[in-house]
Wavefront OBJ file of the C-alpha trace (Angstrom):
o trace
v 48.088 -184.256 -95.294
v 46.721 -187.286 -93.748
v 49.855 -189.535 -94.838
v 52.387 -187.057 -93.223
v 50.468 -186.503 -90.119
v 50.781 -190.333 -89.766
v 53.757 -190.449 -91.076
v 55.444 -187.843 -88.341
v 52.960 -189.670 -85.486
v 54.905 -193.159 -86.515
v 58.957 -191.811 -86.539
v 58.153 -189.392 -83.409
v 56.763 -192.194 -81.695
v 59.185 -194.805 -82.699
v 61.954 -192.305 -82.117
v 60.972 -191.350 -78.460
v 59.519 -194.531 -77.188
v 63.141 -196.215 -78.459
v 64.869 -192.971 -76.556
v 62.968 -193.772 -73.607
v 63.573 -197.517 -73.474
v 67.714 -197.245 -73.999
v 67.573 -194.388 -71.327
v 66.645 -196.883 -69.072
v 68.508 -200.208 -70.459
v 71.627 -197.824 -71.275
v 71.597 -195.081 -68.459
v 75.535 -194.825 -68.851
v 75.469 -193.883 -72.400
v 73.332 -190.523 -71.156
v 75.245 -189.548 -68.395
v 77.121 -186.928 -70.166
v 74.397 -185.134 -71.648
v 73.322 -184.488 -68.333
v 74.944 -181.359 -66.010
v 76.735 -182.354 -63.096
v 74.460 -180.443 -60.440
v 71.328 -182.475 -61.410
v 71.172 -185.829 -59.724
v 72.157 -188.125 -62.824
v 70.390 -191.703 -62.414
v 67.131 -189.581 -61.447
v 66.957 -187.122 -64.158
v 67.849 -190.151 -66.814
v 65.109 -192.011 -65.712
v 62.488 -189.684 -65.437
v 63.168 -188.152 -68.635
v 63.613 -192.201 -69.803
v 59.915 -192.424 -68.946
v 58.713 -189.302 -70.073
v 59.882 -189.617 -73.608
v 58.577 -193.461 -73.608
v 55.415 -192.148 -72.684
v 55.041 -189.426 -74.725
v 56.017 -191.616 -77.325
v 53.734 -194.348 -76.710
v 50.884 -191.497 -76.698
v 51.312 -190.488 -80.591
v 49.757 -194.274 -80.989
v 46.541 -193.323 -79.646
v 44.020 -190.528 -80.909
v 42.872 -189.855 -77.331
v 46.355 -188.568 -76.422
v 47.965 -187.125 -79.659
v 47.326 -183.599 -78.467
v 48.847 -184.013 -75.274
v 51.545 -186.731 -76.393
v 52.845 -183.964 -78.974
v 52.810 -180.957 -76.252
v 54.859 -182.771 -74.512
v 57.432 -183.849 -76.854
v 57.234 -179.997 -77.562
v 58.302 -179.180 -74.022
v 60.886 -181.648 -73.957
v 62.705 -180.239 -76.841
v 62.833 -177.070 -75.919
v 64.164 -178.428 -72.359
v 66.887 -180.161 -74.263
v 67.547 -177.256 -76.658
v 69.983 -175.496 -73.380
v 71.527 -178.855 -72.901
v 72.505 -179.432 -76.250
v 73.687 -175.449 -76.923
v 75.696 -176.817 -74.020
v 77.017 -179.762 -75.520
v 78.387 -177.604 -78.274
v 80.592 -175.555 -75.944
v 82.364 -178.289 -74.001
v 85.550 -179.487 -75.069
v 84.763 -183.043 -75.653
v 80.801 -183.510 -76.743
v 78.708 -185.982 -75.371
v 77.226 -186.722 -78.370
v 80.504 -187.431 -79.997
v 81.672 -185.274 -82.252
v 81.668 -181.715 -81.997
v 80.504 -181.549 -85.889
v 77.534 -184.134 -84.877
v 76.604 -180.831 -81.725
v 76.745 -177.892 -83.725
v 74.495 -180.172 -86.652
v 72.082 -181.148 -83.681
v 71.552 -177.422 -82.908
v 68.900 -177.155 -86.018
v 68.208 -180.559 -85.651
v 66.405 -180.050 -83.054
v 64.836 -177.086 -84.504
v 63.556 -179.306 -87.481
v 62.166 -181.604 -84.802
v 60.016 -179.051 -82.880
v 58.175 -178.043 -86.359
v 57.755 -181.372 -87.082
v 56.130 -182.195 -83.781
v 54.569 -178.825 -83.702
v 52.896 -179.769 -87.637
v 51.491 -183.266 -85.453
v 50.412 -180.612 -82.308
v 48.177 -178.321 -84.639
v 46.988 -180.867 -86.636
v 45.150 -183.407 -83.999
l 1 2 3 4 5 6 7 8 9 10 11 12 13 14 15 16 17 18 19 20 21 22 23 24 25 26 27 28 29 30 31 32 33 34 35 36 37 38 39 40 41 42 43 44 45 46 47 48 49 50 51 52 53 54 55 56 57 58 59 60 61 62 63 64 65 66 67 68 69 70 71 72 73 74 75 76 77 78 79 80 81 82 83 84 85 86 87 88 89 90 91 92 93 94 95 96 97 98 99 100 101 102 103 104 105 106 107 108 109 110 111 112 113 114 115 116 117 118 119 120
């Protein structure tokens, strides 16, 4: 169990620190994920930062607990936004194949992350 909790700590933390870093060196490429009401540059930065850091907190044993919450909370803020993705049209993501598959996705994500939570 030791491998896979390190395992998980490594791709969650490469995944969202490399989120967090093209949110901010590639804002454009996120603008469509997020709703037109919300202030766009803003909300990709902060959430840029947020994932970084959460990201960046997997790496340490001090913040594993909290760096996991976190990523917890963030998926399920992105769950809406991606149920939303689904129903447009044109998806941001893409493809509207590549939406409906992110659905569970994400789903598979928040056990995985939840696994790291319970077990730190």
């Amino acid at each position: 169990m030791e491998i896979t909790l390190l395992v998980l700590k490594i791709i969650y933390g490469g995944l969202f620190c490399f989120a967090g870093i093209m949110h901010i060196i590639k804002p454009d490429f996120f603008k469509h994920f997020i709703p037109d009401f919300l202030p766009k540059k803003l909300v990709n930065y902060v959430v840029g930062i947020l994932e970084f850091s959460v990201g960046l907190g997997l790496f340490f044993l001090e913040t594993v607990k909290l760096a996991s919450f976190g990523i917890i909370i963030l998926l399920i803020i992105f769950l809406p936004i991606h149920i939303w993705d689904v129903t447009k049209k044109r998806p941001a993501i893409g493809h509207k194949k590549v939406a409906i598959v992110r659905i569970p996705l994400q789903f598979l994500l928040l056990y995985g992350i939840y696994f790291v939570y319970i077990n730190s």
